[in-house]
Phi, psi and omega in degrees: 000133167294175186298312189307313211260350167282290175320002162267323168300316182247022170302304204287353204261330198282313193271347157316312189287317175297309162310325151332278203311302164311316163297325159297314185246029165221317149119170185319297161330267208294352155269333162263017184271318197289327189293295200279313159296349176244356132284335167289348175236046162286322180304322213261347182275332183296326189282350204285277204286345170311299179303337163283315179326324192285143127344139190298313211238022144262343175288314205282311164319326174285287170302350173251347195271305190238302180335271212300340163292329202270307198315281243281311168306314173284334194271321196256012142311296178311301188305316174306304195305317165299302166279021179254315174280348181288347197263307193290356175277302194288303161333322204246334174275341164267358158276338188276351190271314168270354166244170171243140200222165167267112186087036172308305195290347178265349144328325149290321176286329191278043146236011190232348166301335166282010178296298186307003154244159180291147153276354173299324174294288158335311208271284195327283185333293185301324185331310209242001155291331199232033171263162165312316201256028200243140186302330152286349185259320183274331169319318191287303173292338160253042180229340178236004169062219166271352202279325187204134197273167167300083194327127205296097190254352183259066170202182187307321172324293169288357177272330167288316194309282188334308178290346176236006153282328203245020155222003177301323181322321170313319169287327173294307188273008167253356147282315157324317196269002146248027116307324191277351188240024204241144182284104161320330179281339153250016146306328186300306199278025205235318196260326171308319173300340177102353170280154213293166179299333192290316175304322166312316174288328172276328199254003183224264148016263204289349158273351180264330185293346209290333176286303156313318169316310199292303187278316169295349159288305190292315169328307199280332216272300173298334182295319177279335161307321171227058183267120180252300187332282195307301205284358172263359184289284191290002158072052200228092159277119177247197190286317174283332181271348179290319190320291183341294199284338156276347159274316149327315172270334209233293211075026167227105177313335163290338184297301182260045190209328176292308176288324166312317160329309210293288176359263159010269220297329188263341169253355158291340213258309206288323193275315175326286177334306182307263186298007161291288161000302172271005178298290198290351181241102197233175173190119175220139237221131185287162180294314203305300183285011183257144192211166161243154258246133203236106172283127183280152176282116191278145182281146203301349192286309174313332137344269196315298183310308168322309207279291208309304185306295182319339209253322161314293184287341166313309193301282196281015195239333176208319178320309190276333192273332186285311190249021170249013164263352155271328196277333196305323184293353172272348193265299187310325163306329193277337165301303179090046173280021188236075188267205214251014155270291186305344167281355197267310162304302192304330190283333190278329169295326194269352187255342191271244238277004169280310174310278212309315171311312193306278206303304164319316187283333155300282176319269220277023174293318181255004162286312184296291214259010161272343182288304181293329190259355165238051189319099175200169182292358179271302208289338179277318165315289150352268172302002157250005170273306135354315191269016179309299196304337190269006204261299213269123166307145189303344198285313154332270218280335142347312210275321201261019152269316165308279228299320142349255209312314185305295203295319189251331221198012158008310165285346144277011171295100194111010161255201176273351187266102201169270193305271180004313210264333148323282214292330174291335177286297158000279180244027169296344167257060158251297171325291184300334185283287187308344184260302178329311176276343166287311185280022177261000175268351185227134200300136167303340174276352166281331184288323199268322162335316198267323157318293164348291193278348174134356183294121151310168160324299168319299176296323161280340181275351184264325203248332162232347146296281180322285178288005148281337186239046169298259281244358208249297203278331198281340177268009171260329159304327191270273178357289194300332176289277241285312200292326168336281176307342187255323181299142210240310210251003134288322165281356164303296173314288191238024153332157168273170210249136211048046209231049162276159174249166161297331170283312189326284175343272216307319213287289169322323186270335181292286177308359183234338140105040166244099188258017187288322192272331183283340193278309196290333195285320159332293196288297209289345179307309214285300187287352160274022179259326239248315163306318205265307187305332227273308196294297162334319187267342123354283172318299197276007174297305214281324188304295178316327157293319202303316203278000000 
């Protein structure tokens, strides 16, 4: 036989044997895992390589130029923006965890109710609450008159107030739920000692808290890292409106692939920190010593105070943004702007982020469950390979999905599996964190019972997995719908062309100052949100009985 026709016969035999070798050594789970973690972090190889591309005097350009401007801005929004929820959070959560009061449980959805507005939806709003002729501006000129001016939202100020209303709520439900899940006894024996309630709360309550604190903070902090709605409304240049504005504006990508690096690099530097931090602060408590926390009863002066703080924050987070999204959508029914284009918006958000909910909670099903039944250092990689979205601001990983489909996939450019394939990269770790911790509850001799009895792989898997961490996958559906639904600057980006959504609209009718049309698109996002909240807080109602 010739040489030519052996080397042909034996190339494919060679590459068989690799293809083995990998299935023996990560198995079929750990290929598609492997499959599905190397499209998620395609944003993140684009900026690796976009940002080598740049030039030694474009890097210098960037620094003298933009760098030192964009950091100073962004690193002290987030703290601010972090104590501002640390105070409204931590706060509205220990009281409702520790007292029983009249109208507690509603006092809990109205603190979990601003999730359901956008802050691009905030910032449009207060804008124009706090113009002269806006129901806060006139309240403000006729009560302080020309002596003090009207406060100011196109400034740092005003972007952390936005900003820390539409995100304290993260702290508020991660703290409730380790108060409530928090050992009483030693508060008692704290109060025996004789200290006062506040010294309870400080020197036992907030030292226990620090973890929870700690993850409901890394929450607000990546959220203000790439948060685009608020700070491109409000004319706040951050790291994301730069991004935004050098890929849209300039066109020039290699520039905004320099800054994203810089990004990466300033919210990886933050979660390291974040989970060391918490490494070090641990604490644990036996099932025998946990009992459950016996609310004490507010005194009526305590009532008012709780209700006036709560009713404050109430006001200005979901009440005054509620009812000027009703009265305006009420001006526009009467108008008749809510024609069969605009349902047409509604239909395309809601088919958009049910898609993007679908796909996630599949695709990150087999990253979640190689991490549990295969614990090693490829599978933790993995779930932190997997966290690209919580990392890269949305405009990022548009531009490296775009950029994707051009090199690779070239016939889908200008459709919907483009946004899709964004918005599933985006929030694939809300899907893995959540199917993760449901599948960490469920025992391997129940997977082996079933093998045991004759179940296939397939089968067992249909017939005893899945409907144990059912209740796992709808909350990972619901997060990704709800965030799904709210995105705004990807979906900007890679829409098919005449292809609006409902953030789009506002964001457009919001630049155009139309506000007969942004207020009903407003409202309907916050009530298709609402549902999806309902169901969640459902979920975690019911985790409190079981436990």
């Amino acid at each position: 036989m010739p040489a030519t026709e052996y080397s042909l016969i034996e190339e494919p035999a060679w590459h068989l044997r690799i293809w083995q070798a990998l299935v023996r050594k990560v198995g079929w789970l750990g290929l598609i895992a492997t499959g599905i973690v190397a499209v998620a972090a395609v944003p993140l190889v684009f900026v690796i390589y976009s940002s080598s591309q740049l030039s030694l005097s474009g890097w210098q350009a960037l620094w003298s130029e933009r760098l030192p401007g964009l950091m100073w801005n962004t690193l002290s929004l987030a703290v601010l923006v972090a104590i501002g929820c640390f105070i409204l959070g931590v706060s509205s959560a220990w009281f409702i965890a520790r007292r029983h009061f009249v109208g507690r449980k509603l006092a809990i959805w109205l603190m979990i109710l601003p999730l359901a507005i956008p802050t691009y939806v905030f910032a449009h709003i207060y804008t124009i609450l706090f113009e002269e002729d806006g129901w806060i501006g006139s309240l403000w000129m006729s009560v302080f008159g020309d002596s003090v001016g009207i406060p100011d939202l196109y400034s740092i100020g005003g972007v952390t107030f936005i900003l820390s209303i539409a995100g304290f709520s993260y702290v508020f439900l991660l703290v409730r739920s380790a108060l409530e899940h928090s050992n009483p006894s030693l508060e008692e024996a704290a109060r025996i000692q004789g200290l006062s309630p506040f010294a309870v709360f400080w020197r036992v309550n907030l030292p226990l808290l620090r973890p929870a604190i700690a993850a409901g903070l890394a929450l607000v902090v990546l959220h203000v890292l790439s948060d685009f709605g608020a700070v491109s409304m409000l004319r706040y240049q951050t790291f994301t409106l730069s991004i935004y504005l050098q890929m849209n504006g300039r066109f020039d990508y290699q520039g905004a692939a320099g800054l994203s690096m810089v990004l990466v690099f300033l919210s990886f530097t933050f979660l390291i920190f974040e989970r060391w931090s918490r490494s070090r602060q641990r604490y644990y408590a036996s099932a025998t010593q946990l009992r459950q926390t016996t609310l004490r009863k507010a005194s009526n002066l305590e009532q008012c105070m709780i209700w006036l703080w709560l009713g404050l924050i109430t006001l200005f987070a979901f009440v005054l943004p509620m009812i000027w999204m009703i009265d305006w959508t009420l001006e526009a029914i009467q108008q008749g702007v809510l024609d069969a284009v605009f349902w047409g918006y509604v239909s395309n958000s809601l088919i958009v982020a049910a898609a993007a909910a679908t796909l996630a909670i599949i695709v990150a099903f087999p990253v979640a469950f190689f991490h549990t039944r295969k614990r090693s250092t490829l599978s933790t990689s993995y779930i932190q390979l997997s966290s690209i979205g919580f990392v890269l601001p949305g405009p990022v990983i548009a531009l490296g999905v775009l950029s994707f489909i051009l090199a690779v996939l070239s016939p889908l450019y200008g459709g919907l599996a483009a946004l899709l394939m964004a918005l599933v990269i985006r929030f694939l770790p809300l899907a893995v964190q959540s199917q993760e911790a449901a599948l960490q509850h469920l025992t391997p001799s129940i997977e082996q019972a079933g093998r045991i009895l004759g179940a296939g792989p397939l089968e067992n898997l249909r017939r005893v997995v899945l409907p144990m961490i059912s209740n796992g996958m709808i909350v990972a559906w619901v997060l990704v719908f709800i965030d799904a639904l709210k995105e705004l600057p990807a979906t900007l980006i890679l829409r098919p062309t005449g292809f609006d959504t409902l953030p789009v609209r506002i964001w457009i009718e919001a630049s155009e100052e139309s506000l007969e049309l942004a207020a009903p698109a407003a409202l309907m996002l916050v009530l298709g949100t609402l549902p999806a909240l309902w169901l969640m807080m459902r979920k975690e109602k019911q985790t409190i009985i079981n436990n």
